[in-house]
N, C-alpha and C positions, 0 to 999 in steps of 0.2 A: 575607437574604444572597443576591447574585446570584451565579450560575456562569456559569463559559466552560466552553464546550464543541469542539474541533475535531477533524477527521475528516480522516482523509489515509490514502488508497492509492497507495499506489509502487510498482513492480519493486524486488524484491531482486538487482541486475543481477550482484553476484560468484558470485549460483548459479548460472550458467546450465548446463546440462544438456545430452547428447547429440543432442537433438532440437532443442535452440535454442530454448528455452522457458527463461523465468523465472516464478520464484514473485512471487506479488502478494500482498504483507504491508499490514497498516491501523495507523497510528500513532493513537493515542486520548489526549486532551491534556485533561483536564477539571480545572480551578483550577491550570494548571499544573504536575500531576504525569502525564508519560510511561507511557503502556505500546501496546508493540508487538504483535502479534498475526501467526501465520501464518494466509492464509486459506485454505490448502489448494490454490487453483488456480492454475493456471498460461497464461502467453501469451507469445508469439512478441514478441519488443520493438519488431517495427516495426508491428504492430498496435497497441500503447498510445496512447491519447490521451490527456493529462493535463489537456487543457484541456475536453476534453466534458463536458458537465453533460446528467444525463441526465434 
């Protein structure tokens, strides 16, 4: 039996915070059941790049 697998980091953009920092949460998609995950850290939204691959 084959699995998918998919990885996604996004800003959670409606928390933004005093300092202007968002939390960066990771969506985890594996045979198409969802789960969301906070990662603890936080970044300035105009530093985000969604297109880098690192």
């Amino acid at each position: 039996m084959k699995s998918t697998i998919a990885i996604l980091f996004y800003l959670n953009k409606p928390k933004i915070n005093s300092k202007r920092k968002v939390p960066i949460n990771v969506r985890i998609n594996v045979n198409g059941r969802r789960s969301e995950i906070a990662t603890g850290e936080q970044i300035k939204p105009e530093k985000w790049n969604s297109k880098q691959i690192v």
